[in-house]
C-alpha positions as CSV (number, residue, x, y, z in Angstrom):
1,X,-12.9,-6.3,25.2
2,X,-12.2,-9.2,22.8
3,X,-8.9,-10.4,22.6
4,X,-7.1,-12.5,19.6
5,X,-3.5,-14.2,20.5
6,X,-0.9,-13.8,18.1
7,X,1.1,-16.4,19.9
8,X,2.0,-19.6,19.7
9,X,2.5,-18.9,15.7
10,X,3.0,-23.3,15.4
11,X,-0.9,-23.1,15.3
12,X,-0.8,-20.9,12.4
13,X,1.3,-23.5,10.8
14,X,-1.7,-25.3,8.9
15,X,-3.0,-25.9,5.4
16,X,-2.5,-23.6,2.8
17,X,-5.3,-20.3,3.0
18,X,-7.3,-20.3,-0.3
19,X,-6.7,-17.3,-1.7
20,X,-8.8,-15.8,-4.8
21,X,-6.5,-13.3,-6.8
22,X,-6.6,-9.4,-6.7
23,X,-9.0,-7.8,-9.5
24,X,-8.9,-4.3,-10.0
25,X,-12.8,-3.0,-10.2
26,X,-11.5,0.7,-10.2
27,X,-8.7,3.0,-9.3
28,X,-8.5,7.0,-9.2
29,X,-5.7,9.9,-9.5
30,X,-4.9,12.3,-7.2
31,X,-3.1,15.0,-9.7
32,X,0.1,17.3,-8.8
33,X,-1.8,19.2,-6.1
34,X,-3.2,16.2,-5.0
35,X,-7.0,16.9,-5.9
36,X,-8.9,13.7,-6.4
37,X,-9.9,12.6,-10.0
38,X,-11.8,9.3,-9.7
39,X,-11.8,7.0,-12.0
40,X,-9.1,8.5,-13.6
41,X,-5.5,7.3,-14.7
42,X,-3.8,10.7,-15.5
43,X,-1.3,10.0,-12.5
44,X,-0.3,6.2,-14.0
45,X,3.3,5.7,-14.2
46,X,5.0,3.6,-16.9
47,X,8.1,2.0,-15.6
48,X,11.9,3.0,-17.3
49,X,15.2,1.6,-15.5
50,X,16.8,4.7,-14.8
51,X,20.7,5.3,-15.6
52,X,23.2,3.4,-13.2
53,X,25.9,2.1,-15.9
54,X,26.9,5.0,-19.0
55,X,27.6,2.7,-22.5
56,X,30.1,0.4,-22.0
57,X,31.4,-2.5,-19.0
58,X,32.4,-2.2,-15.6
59,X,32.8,0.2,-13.2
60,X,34.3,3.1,-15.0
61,X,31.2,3.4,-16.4
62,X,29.0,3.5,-13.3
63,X,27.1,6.7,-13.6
64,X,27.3,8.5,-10.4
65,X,23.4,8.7,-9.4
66,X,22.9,10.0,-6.2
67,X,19.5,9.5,-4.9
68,X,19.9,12.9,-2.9
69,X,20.0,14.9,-5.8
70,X,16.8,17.8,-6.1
71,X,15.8,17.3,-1.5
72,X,16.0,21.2,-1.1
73,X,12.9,20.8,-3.9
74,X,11.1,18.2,-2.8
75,X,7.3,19.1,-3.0
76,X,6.2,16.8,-0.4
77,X,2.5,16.1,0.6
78,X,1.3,16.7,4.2
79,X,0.6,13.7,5.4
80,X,-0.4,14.8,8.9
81,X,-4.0,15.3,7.2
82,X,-5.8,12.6,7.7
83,X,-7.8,11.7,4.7
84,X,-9.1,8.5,6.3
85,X,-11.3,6.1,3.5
86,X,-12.7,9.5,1.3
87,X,-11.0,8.6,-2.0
88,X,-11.8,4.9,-1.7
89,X,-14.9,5.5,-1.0
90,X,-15.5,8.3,-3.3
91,X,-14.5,6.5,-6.7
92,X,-16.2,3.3,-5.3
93,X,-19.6,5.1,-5.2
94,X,-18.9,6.5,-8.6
95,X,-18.0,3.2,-9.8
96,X,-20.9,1.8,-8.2
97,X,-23.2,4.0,-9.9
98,X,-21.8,3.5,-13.2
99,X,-21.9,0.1,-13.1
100,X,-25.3,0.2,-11.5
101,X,-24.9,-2.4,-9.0
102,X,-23.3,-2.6,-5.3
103,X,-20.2,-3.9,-5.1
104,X,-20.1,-6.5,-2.0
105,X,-17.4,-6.9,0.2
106,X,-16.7,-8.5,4.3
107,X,-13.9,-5.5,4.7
108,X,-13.2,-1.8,3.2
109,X,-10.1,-0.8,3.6
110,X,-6.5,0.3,2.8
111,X,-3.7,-2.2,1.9
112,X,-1.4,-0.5,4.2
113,X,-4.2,-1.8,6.6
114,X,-3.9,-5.2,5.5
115,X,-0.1,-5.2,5.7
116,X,0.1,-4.5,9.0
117,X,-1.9,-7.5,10.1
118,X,-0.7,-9.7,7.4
119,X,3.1,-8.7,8.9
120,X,2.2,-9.0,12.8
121,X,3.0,-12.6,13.5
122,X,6.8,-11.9,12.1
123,X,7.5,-8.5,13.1
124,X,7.5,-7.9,17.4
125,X,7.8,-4.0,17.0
126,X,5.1,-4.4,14.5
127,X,2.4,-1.8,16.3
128,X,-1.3,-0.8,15.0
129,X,-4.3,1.0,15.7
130,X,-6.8,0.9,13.6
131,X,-10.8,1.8,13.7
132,X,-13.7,0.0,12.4
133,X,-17.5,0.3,12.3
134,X,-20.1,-1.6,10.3
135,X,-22.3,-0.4,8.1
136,X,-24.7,-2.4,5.3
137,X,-22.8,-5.5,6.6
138,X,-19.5,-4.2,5.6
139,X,-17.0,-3.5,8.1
140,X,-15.3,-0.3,7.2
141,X,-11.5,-0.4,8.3
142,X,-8.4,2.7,9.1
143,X,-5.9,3.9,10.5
144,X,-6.4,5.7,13.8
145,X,-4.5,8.4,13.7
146,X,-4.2,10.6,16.6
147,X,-4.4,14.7,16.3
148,X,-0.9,16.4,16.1
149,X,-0.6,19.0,18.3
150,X,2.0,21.0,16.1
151,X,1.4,22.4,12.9
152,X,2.8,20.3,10.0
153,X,5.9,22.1,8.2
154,X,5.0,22.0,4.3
155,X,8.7,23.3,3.7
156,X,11.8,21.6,2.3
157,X,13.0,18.9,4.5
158,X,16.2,19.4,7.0
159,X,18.9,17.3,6.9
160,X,21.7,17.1,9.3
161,X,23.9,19.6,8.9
162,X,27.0,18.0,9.8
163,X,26.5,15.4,7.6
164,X,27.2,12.5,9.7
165,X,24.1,10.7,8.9
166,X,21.3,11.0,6.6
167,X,18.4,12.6,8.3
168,X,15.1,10.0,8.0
169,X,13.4,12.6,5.9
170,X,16.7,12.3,3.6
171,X,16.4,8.3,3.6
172,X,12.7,8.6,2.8
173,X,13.8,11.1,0.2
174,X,15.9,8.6,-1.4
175,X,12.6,6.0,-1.9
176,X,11.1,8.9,-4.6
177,X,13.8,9.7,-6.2
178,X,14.2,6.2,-7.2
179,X,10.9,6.2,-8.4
180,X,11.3,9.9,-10.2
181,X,14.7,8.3,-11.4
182,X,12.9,5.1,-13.1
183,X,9.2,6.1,-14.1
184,X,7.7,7.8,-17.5
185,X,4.7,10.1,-16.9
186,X,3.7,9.0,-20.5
187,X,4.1,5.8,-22.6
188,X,7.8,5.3,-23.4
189,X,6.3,5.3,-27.4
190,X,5.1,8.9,-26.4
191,X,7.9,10.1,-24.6
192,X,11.2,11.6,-26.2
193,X,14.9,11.0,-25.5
194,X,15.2,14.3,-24.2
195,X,12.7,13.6,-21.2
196,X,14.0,10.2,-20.3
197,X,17.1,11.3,-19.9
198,X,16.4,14.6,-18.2
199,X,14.6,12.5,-15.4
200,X,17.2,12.8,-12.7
201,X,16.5,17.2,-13.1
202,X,12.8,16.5,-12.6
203,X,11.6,18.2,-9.2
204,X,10.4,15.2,-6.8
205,X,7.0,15.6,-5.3
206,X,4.7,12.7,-3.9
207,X,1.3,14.6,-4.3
208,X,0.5,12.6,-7.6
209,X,-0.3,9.2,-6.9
210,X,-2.3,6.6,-9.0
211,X,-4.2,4.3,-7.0
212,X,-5.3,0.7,-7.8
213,X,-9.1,-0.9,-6.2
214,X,-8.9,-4.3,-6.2
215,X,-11.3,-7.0,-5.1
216,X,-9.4,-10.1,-3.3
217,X,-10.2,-12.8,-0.8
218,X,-8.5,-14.4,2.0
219,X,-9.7,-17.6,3.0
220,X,-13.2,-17.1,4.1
221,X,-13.1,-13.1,3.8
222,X,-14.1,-11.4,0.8
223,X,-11.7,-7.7,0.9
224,X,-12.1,-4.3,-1.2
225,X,-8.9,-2.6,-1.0
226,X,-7.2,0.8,-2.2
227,X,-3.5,1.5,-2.3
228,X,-1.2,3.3,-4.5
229,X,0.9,1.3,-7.3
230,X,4.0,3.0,-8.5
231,X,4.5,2.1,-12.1
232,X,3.5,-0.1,-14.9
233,X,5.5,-2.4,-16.8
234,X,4.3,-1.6,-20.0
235,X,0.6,-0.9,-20.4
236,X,-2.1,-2.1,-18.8
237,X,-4.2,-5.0,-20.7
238,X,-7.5,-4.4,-22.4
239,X,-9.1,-7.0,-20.7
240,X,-10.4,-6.2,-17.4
241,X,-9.8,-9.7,-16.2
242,X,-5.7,-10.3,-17.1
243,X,-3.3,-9.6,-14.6
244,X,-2.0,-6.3,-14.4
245,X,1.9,-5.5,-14.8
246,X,2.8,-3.6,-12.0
247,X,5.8,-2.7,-10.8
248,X,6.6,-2.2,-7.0
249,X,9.9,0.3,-6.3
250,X,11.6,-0.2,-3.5
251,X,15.6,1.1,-2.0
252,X,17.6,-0.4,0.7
253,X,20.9,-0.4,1.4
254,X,23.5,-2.8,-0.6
255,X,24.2,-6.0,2.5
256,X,27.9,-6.0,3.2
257,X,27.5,-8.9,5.8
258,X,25.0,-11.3,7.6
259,X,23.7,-8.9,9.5
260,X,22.3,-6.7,6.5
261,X,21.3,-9.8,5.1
262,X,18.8,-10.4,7.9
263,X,17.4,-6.9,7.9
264,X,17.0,-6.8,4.0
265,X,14.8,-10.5,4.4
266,X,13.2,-8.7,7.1
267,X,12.3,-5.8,5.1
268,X,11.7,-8.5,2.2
269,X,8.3,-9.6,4.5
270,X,6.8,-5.9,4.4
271,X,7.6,-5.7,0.3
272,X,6.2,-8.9,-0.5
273,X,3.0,-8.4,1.7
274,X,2.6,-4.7,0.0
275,X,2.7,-6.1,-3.4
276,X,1.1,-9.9,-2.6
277,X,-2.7,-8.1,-1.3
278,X,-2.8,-5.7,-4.3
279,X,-1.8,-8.3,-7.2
280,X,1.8,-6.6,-7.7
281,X,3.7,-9.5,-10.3
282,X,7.2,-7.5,-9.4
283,X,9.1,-5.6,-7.1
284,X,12.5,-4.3,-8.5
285,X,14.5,-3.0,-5.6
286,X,17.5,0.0,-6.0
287,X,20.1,-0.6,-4.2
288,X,22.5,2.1,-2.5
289,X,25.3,3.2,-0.7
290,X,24.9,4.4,3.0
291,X,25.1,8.0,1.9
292,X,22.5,7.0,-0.7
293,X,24.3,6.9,-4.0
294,X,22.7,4.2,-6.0
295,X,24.3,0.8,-7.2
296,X,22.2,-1.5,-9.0
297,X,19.1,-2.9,-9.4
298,X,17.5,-6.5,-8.6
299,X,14.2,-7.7,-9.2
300,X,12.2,-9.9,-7.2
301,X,8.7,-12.2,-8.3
302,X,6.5,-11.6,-5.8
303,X,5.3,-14.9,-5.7
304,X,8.7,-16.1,-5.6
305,X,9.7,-14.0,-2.2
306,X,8.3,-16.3,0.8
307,X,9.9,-19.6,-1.0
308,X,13.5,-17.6,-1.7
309,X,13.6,-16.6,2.1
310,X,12.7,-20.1,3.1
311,X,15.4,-21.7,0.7
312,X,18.2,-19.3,1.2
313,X,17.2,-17.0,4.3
314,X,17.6,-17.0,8.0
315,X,14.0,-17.8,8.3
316,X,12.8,-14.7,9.6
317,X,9.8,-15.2,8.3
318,X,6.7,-17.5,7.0
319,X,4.7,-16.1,4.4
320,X,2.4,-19.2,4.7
321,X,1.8,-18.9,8.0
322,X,1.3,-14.8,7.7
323,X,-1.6,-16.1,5.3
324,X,-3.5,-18.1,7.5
325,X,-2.3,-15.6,10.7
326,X,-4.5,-12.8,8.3
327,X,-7.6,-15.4,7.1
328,X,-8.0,-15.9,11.1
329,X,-7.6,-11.7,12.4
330,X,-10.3,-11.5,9.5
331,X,-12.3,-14.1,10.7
332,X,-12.0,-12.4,14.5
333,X,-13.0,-9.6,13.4
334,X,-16.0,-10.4,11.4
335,X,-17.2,-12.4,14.2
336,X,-17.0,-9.2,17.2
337,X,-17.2,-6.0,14.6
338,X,-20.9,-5.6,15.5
339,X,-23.6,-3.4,15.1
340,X,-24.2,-0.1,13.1
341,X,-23.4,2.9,15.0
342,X,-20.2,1.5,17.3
343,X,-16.8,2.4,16.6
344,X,-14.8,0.0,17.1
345,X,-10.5,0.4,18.3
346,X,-8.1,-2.1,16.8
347,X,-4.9,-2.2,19.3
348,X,-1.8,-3.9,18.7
349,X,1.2,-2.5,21.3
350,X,5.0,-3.2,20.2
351,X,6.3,-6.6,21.6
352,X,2.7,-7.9,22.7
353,X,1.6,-11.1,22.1
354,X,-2.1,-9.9,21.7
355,X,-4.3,-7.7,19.5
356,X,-7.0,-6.0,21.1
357,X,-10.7,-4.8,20.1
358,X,-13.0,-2.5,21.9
359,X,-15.8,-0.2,21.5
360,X,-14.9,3.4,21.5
361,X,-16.7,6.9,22.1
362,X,-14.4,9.8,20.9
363,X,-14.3,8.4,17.0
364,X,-17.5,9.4,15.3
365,X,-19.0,7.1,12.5
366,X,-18.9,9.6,10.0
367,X,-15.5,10.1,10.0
368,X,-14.8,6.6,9.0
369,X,-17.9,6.4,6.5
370,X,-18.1,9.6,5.5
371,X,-21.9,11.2,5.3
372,X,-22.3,10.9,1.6
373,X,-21.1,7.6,0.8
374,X,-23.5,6.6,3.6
375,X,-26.9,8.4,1.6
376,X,-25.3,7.8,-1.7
377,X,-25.5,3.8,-0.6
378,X,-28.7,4.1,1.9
379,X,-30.4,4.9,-1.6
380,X,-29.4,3.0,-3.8
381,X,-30.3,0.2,-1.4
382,X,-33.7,1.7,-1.1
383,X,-34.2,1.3,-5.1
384,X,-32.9,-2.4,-4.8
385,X,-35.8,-3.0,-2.6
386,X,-38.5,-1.1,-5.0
387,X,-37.5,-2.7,-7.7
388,X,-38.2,-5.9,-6.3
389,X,-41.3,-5.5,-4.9
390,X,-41.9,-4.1,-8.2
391,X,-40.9,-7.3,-10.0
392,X,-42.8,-9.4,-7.6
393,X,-46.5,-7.4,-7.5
């Protein structure tokens, strides 16, 4: 077993970690009953503040949004099915092959893989296990998730009914109906007064999801990573090579005293980390009342976050050294991830200093790189090689 120390951070504390700037290469849909379209946009959303204040000044003209509104409806996706890398891998093969080349990376993986090392040093309850194998001299990175014993319940979601406290399937509720409440499925040219409008009526489902592929670096470690963006600010640009407009949507609860204020910077580290590895400009945050009525709206630069936190925080947290903290996991990793074949277990356990890597026997390699990816690239690698004995007989 190989081990990596989390602790002492201090030596984390270094030069700045060159970082080279997410690119999106590709990106893919999954459409209202969540079937895969790669390549596709039809599940982009364009960004449209949603309703707080009706015409006019003050708080007699608060609109009374409640972020509850339409849960008895709420089409939402089972995620006790673990889909592991297919999409990713799926629309990179297809974007592979219409691009005809190989796109070269050290890592594979989701960004919600990315954030949870990228947050470890600053978050204690922070836990993780991952599994990775190698393949083509790409190490190909998930989530381990274990088998659920009970069947998953696809109904509406319960809340408590005596009302004393939002259930956390109510709280997580609230997240898309913030994002229902202040995204266009269309262009706003395209979209008529009517719809905009109508948007708090619109039945709430998370199966549709754009999302984004992005190539990115960190220090030494060249990343391909997948994760789902919410909205667009705007339109995308023409040229493949300009940042992208995104928009990250976040809730939390309107801070009443010092004590919300250190949870909110503390939740401030996973949004800025979300939003920082997929090239996210903007995070505009809804905030609410505890029985989830929504107040206003703030938006934070993402850039801006880790120097905010440092200048006006509690100093919960470093983005700088969470930086160099992920160049060096990476950089672990790349060194003891070994050998086609192995299966490797990523192990971080709440309030442990260490993160842990071992072989393991009861994950197969195919369900990390699924079969066809691994013949789709196996050939294409095969014609690399003809054609360059061909060039050079």
């Amino acid at each position: 077993m190989a081990t990596f120390s989390i602790l002492p951070l201090d030596r984390f504390v270094v030069a700045k970690t060159a970082i080279k700037r997410p690119r999106e290469i590709a990106y893919f849909s999954y459409d209202d009953e969540h079937a895969l379209y790669p390549l596709s946009d039809q599940s982009l959303s364009y960004y449209y503040p949603p309703f707080i204040h009706a015409p006019g000044e003050g708080e007699q003209h608060r609109a009374n949004v409640s972020l509850s509104n339409g849960f008895e409806t709420f089409r939402k996706h089972d995620d006790s099915i673990n889909e592991h890398l297919d999409a990713l891998l799926d629309t990179l093969a297809a974007y592979e092959d219409r691009e005809g080349h190989v796109v070269k990376a050290d890592f594979i993986t989701w960004r919600g893989m990315m954030t949870k090392i990228m947050t470890a040093p600053s978050d204690m309850f922070n836990e993780f296990e991952m599994n990775a194998t190698c393949f083509q001299g790409t190490i190909f990175l998930e989530e381990h998730k274990a088998a659920k014993s009970m069947p998953a319940n696809n109904g509406p979601p319960r809340s408590d009914p005596h009302g004393a406290r939002p259930s956390q399937e109510m709280m997580q509720y609230w997240g898309y109906k913030f994002e229902a409440l202040s995204t266009l499925r269309k262009p706003w040219a395209e979209v008529s007064r009517a719809e905009i409008e109508s948007r708090n009526n619109v039945i709430v489902s998370n199966e549709a999801q754009y999302c984004s592929i992005v190539t990115t670096g960190i220090g030494d470690t060249s990343l391909i990573l997948g994760g789902e963006v919410d909205a667009v600010m705007g339109a995308k640009p023409d040229n493949a090579d300009d940042p992208i407009p995104w928009v990250e949507l976040k809730t939390s609860q309107q801070p009443v005293d010092q004590r919300d204020d250190i949870k909110y910077e503390r939740k401030l580290l996973k949004f800025w980390a979300q939003s920082f590895l997929l090239g996210v400009p903007k995070i505009i945050v809804g905030f609410r009342s505890p029985d989830g009525h929504l107040l206003r709206l703030q938006e934070h630069e993402t850039q801006k976050i880790p120097g905010m936190v440092k200048r006006q925080g509690q100093g919960t947290w470093d983005g700088n050294i969470c930086i160099n903290f992920a160049a060096e996991v990476l950089r672990f990793l790349k060194a003891n991830v070994a050998g086609d074949g192995i299966v490797w277990r990523i192990s971080r356990k709440p309030k442990s200093g260490t993160i842990n890597l071992f072989p393991i026997e009861d994950v197969s390699v195919d369900s990390i790189v699924k079969p066809s990816f691994r013949a789709y690239r196996e050939q294409r690698l095969a014609k690399e090689v003809a054609t360059k004995l061909d060039s050079t007989g």
